[in-house]
TORKOL-4160 file (C-alpha; in steps of 0.2 Angstrom, whole numbers, padded with zeros to 4 digits, m for minus):
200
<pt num="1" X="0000" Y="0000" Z="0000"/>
<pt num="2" X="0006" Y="0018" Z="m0004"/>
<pt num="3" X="0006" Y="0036" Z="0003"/>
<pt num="4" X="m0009" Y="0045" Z="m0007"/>
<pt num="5" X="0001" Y="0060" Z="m0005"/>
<pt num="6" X="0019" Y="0055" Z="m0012"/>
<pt num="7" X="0020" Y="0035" Z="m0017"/>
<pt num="8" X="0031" Y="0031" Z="m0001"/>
<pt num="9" X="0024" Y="0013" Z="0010"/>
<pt num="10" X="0011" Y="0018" Z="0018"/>
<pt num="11" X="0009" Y="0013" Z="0036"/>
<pt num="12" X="m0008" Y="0024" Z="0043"/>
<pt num="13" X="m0025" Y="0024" Z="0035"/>
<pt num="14" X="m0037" Y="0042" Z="0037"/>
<pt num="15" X="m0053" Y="0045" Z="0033"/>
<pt num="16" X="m0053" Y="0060" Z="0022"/>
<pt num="17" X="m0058" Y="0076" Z="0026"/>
<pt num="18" X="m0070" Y="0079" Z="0010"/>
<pt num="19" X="m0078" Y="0062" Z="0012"/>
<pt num="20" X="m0079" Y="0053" Z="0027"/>
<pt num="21" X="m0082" Y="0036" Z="0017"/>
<pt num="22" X="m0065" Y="0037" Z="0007"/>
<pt num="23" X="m0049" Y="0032" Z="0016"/>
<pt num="24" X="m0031" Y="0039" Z="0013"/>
<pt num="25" X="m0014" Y="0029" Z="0016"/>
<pt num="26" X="m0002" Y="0041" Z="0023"/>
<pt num="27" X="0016" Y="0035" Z="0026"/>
<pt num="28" X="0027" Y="0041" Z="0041"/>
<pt num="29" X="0031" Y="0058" Z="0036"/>
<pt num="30" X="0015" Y="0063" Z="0029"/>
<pt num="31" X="0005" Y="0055" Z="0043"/>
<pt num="32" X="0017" Y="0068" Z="0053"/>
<pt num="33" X="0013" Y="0085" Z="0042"/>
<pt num="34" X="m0006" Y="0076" Z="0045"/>
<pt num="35" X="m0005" Y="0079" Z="0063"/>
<pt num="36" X="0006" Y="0093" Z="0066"/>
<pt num="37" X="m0009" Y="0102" Z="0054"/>
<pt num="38" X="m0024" Y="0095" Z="0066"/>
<pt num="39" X="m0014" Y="0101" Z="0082"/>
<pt num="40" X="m0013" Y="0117" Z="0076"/>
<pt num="41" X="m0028" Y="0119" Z="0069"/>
<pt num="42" X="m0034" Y="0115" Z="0086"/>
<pt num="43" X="m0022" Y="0129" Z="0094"/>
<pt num="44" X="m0029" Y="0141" Z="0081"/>
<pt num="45" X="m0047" Y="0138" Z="0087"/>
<pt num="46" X="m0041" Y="0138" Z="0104"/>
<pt num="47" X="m0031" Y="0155" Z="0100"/>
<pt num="48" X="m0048" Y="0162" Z="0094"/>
<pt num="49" X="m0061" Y="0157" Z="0109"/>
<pt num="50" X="m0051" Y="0164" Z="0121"/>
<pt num="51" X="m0048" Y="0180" Z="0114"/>
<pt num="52" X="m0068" Y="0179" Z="0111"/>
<pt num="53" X="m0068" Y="0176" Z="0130"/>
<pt num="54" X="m0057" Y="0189" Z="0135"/>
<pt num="55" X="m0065" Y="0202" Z="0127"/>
<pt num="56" X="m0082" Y="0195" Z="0134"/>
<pt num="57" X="m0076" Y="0196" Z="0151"/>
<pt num="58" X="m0069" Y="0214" Z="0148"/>
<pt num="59" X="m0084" Y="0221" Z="0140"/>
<pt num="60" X="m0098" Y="0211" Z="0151"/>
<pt num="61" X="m0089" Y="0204" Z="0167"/>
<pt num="62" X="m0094" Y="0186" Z="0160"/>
<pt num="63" X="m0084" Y="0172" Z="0154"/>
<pt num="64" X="m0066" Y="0170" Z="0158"/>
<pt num="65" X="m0064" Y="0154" Z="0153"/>
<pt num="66" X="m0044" Y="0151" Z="0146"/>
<pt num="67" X="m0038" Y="0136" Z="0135"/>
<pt num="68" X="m0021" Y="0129" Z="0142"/>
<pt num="69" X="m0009" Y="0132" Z="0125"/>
<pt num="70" X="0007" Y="0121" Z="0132"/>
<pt num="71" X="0022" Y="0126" Z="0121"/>
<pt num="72" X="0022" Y="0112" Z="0106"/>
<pt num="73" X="0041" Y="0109" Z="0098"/>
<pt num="74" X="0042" Y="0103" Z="0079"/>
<pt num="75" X="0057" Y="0093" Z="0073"/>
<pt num="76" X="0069" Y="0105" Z="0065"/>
<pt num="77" X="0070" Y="0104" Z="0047"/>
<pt num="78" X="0054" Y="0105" Z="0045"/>
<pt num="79" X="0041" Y="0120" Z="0038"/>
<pt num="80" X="0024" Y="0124" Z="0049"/>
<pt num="81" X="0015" Y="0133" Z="0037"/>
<pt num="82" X="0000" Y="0142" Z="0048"/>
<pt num="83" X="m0014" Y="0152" Z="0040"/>
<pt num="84" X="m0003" Y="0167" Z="0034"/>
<pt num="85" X="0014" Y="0163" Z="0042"/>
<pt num="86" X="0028" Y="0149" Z="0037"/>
<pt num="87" X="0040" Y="0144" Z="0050"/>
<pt num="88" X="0055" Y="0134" Z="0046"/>
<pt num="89" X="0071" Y="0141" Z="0054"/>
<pt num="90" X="0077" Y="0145" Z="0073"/>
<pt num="91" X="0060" Y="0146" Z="0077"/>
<pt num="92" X="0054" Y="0129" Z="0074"/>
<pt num="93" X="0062" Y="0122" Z="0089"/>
<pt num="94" X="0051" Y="0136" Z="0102"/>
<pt num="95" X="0037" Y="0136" Z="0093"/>
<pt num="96" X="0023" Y="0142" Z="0104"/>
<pt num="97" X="0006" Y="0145" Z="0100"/>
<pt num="98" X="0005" Y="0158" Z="0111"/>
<pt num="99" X="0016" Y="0169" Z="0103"/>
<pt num="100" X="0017" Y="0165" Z="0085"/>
<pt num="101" X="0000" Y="0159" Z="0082"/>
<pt num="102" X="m0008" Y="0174" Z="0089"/>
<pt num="103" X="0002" Y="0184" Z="0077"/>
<pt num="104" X="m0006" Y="0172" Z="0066"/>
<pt num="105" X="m0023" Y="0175" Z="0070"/>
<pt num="106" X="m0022" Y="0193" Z="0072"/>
<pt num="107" X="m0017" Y="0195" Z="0053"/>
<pt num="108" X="m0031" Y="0185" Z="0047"/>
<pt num="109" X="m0043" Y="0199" Z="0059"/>
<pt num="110" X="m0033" Y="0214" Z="0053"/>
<pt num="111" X="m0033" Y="0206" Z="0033"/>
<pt num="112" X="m0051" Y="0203" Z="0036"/>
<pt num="113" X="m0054" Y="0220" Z="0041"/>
<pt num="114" X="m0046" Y="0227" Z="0027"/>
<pt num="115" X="m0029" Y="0230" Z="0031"/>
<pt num="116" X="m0022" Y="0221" Z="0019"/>
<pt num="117" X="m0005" Y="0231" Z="0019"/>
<pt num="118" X="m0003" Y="0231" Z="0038"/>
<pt num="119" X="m0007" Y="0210" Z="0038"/>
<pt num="120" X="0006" Y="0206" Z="0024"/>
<pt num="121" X="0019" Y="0213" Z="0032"/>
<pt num="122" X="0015" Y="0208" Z="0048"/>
<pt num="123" X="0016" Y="0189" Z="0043"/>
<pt num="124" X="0033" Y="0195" Z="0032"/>
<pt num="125" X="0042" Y="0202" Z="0046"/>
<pt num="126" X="0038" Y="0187" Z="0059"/>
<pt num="127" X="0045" Y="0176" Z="0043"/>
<pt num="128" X="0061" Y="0187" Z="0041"/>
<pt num="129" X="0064" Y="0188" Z="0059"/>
<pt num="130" X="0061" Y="0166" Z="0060"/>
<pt num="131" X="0079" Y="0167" Z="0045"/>
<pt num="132" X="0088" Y="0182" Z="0051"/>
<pt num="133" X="0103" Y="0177" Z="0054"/>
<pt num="134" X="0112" Y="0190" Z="0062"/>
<pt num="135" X="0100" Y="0189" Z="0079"/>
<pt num="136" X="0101" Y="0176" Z="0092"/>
<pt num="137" X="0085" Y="0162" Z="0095"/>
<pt num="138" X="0082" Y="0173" Z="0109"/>
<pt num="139" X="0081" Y="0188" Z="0105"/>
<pt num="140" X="0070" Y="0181" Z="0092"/>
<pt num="141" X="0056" Y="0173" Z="0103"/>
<pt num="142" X="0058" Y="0190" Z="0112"/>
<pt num="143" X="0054" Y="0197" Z="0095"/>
<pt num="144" X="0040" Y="0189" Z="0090"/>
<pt num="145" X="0034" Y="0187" Z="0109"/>
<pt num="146" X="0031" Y="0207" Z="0110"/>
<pt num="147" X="0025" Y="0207" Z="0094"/>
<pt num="148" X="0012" Y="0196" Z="0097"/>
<pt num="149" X="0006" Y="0207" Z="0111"/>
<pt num="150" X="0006" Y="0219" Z="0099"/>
<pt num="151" X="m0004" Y="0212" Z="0084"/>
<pt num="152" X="m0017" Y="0206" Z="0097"/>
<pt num="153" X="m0021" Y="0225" Z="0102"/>
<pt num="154" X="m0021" Y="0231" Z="0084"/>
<pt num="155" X="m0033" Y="0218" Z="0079"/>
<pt num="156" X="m0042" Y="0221" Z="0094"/>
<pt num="157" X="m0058" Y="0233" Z="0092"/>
<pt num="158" X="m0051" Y="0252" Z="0093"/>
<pt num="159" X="m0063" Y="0255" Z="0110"/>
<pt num="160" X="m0055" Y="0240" Z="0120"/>
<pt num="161" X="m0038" Y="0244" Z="0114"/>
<pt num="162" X="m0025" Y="0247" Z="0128"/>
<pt num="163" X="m0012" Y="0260" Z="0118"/>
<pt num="164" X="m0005" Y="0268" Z="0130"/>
<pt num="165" X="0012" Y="0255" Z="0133"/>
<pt num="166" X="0010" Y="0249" Z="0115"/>
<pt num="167" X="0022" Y="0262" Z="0108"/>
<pt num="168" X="0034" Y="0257" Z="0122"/>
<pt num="169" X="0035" Y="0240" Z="0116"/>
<pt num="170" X="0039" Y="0245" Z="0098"/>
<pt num="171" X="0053" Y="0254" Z="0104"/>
<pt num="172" X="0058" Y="0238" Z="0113"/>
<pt num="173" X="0056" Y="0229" Z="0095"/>
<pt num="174" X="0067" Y="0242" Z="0088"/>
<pt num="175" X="0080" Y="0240" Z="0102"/>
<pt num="176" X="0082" Y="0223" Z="0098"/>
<pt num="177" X="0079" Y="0222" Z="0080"/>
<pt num="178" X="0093" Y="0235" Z="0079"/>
<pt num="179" X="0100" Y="0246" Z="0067"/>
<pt num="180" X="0112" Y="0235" Z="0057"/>
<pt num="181" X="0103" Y="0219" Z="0056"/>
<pt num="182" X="0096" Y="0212" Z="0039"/>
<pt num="183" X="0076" Y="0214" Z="0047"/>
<pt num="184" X="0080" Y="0231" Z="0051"/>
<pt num="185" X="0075" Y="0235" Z="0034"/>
<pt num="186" X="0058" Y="0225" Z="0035"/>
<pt num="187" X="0057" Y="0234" Z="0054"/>
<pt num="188" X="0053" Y="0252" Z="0049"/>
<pt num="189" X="0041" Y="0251" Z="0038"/>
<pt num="190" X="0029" Y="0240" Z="0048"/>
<pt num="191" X="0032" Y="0250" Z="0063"/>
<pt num="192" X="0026" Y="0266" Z="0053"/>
<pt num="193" X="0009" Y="0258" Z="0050"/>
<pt num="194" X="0008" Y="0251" Z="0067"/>
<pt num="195" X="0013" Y="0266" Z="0076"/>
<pt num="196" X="m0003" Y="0277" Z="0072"/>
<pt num="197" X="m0015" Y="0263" Z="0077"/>
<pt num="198" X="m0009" Y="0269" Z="0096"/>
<pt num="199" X="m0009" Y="0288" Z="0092"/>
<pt num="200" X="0012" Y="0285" Z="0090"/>
């Protein structure tokens, strides 16, 4: 029996998404892709009630209710495509749903609202920061950890917004981002269209 996806031996049967009556033969690898894809899937709908929670709680004092997102790791050499973002460098070993998924999400809000500008290079600058290689794995999480904070507010509805330290933390993403590095470049046109969501 062979892989329906790329002719290797196949060693798991699925039922197939589009038809629950037709079986696919996956082999080791695909079978992996396979459920790498339904865990984060699962984080991504995760990601999304409880920021539907959270602004629940905020507005009318009910719900509250959190999803636990553990950090997951993916084998390096590997690529975790997510809705708008591709991870395949430093960052595959940290990845954390709570970080670079709600970057993620947020770009598909802020493209859905019509930003489309502001998403793109959202999603390119987490990429570019993933294959610098002139910044260390940490300040990379770092990176992309305050980012997320930051994507989350901008995608956020403008009343609940909390702007007053947002600026501060895209200074912070500057500081480590640098002056010299090759995302520098990438850095200072995304922070001038997220500065004036803030009033920056």
């Amino acid at each position: 029996m062979e892989c329906g996806q790329c002719g290797k031996p196949a060693l798991f049967v699925i039922a197939s998404t589009a038809d629950d009556n037709l079986k696919v033969a996956l082999c080791v690898d695909c079978n992996l892709k396979y459920e790498h894809a339904r865990i984060l899937e699962f984080f991504r709908l995760a990601s999304e009630y409880n920021r539907a929670s959270a602004g629940l709680h905020r507005s009318l004092g009910v719900g509250g209710f959190q999803y636990q997102l553990p950090r997951i790791t993916v084998p390096s050499g590997s690529t975790v495509a997510m809705t708008n973002i591709h991870i395949q460098g430093d960052l595959l070993g940290v990845l954390n749903t709570g970080t670079i998924q709600k970057v993620d999400n947020s770009v598909t809000v802020i493209r859905n609202e019509g930003h489309e500008e502001l998403a793109t290079k959202l999603a390119e600058f987490v990429e570019a920061v993933d294959q610098a290689t002139d910044l260390s794995t940490e300040a990379k999480q770092q990176v992309v950890e305050l980012l997320s904070v930051v994507s989350t507010e901008v995608a956020t509805p403008e009343r609940e917004r909390r702007s007053a330290g947002m600026l501060a933390i895209l200074a912070n993403i500057a500081t480590l981002v640098g002056t010299g590095t090759t995302i520098a470049t990438r850095w200072e046109p995304l922070r001038a269209l997220l500065a004036p969501v803030f009033g920056g």
